[in-house]
Steps between C-alpha positions, in 0.01 A plus 500: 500500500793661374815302504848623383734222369857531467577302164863466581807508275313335165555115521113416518610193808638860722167606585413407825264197619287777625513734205445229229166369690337835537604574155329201374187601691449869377254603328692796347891566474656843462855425424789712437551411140849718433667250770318226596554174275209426327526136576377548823148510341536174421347440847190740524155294384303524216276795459748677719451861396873646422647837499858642406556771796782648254210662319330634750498796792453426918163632414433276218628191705305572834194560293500160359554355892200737606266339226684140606402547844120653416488194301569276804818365212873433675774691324894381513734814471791338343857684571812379371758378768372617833234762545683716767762539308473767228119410482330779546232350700462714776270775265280228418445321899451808616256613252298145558561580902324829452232296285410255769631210190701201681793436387864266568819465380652223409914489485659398216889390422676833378742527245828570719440150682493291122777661393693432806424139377592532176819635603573215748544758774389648812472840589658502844788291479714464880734811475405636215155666572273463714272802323325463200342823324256501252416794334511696152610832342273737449330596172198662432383411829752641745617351826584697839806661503643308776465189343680577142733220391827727562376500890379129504830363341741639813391192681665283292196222530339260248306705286189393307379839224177399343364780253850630370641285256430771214725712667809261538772803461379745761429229740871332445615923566284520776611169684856557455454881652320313787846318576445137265860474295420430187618157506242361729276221398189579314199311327233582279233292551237527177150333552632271774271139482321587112679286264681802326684520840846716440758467761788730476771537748727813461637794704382799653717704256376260183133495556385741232731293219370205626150622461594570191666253380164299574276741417356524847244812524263414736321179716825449694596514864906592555704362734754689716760358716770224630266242556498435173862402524650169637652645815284385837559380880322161621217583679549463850100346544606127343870539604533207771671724733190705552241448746156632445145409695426205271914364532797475664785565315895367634591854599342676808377837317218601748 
């Protein structure tokens, strides 16, 4: 059995119930070593046999599965965060579909919900947004047209860019010619949960002088938006005017 872990953010506790048993069990762990924390290993046992996927190609990574699985040995795939996002798991399930090689994955905490907590925030605030996006800029690896960050920031919603914080002054140009002033809240968010944690609130028109100023290259998510200031409306689920199918509030709202 193949089983694909998301890691989560980098605190070793974030790992799910689920994730840290079947971690513990495995027999082998192929773990993305440029972004996973290593502490995380902590929990695989003795003998375990370890490999650093940062060295190594699809076809080096699903070769070491194939012998896994020939050797009737259980392998943990260990993604940082959450392995649907920016995971690049798809090439490899369908490659041990097509192989007949069971497999599961296993959610994991991503980094856009710890630093949420970190920042003592929510994304979706009562009128202030209701929409959070999570995306990045493109690099080497492009994204489709239709969803470049000039397009995506028109909607005005929370925004969440992993993958882009090496490009801080073309994404502040691009979010500002998306509609963002340049005023509006923004955070970089540097290894959220690993104990060099960096958080850094500044602008949309600031963020490359902030990522400067902290010498902020790469391994953090950015922030976009107004939740990230203090301005909110109660929400109308605990107000005691509203009714709902578990209470009835003082104010007929049926």
């Amino acid at each position: 059995m193949i089983r694909f872990v998301g890691a989560g953010p980098g605190d070793k506790e974030l790992i799910t119930v689920k994730g840290a048993r079947v971690l513990a069990e495995a027999d082998c762990v192929i773990y993305a070593g440029s972004l996973v924390n290593p502490v995380l290993l902590e929990y695989a046992k003795e003998g375990c046999q370890i490999h650093n996927s940062a060295q190594m190609t699809l076809e080096e990574v699903v070769a070491v599965m194939q012998a896994n699985e020939a050797d009737g040995l259980d392998t943990v795939r260990l993604h940082t965060g959450d392995p649907s996002l920016y995971g690049a798991i798809k090439e490899q399930i369908d490659i041990l579909d097509e192989q007949g090689i069971a497999f599961e994955v296993i959610p994991g905490v991503s980094s856009f919900s710890g630093a949420a907590a970190a920042l003592n925030t929510e994304y979706t605030p009562a009128g202030v947004s209701q929409t959070l996006i999570l995306t990045r800029m493109e690099g080497r690896t492009p994204v489709p047209e239709k969803e470049g960050i000039v397009g995506l920031a028109r909607a005005q919603a929370s925004m969440a860019i992993f993958l882009s914080s090496g490009m801080l002054e073309e994404l502040s140009a691009r979010l500002i010619e998306g509609g963002y002033p340049p005023e509006t809240a923004a955070a970089i968010v540097y290894k959220v949960s690993w104990p060099d944690e960096k958080l850094i609130r500044t602008t949309v028109g600031e963020l490359a002088s902030a990522g400067a100023e902290h010498s902020i290259a790469k391994t953090a998510l950015i922030l976009i938006g107004d939740f990230l200031g203090d301005r909110y409306e109660r929400s109308r689920l605990y107000h005691p005017e509203f009714s709902h199918g578990f209470r009835k509030g003082t104010v007929d709202n049926a």
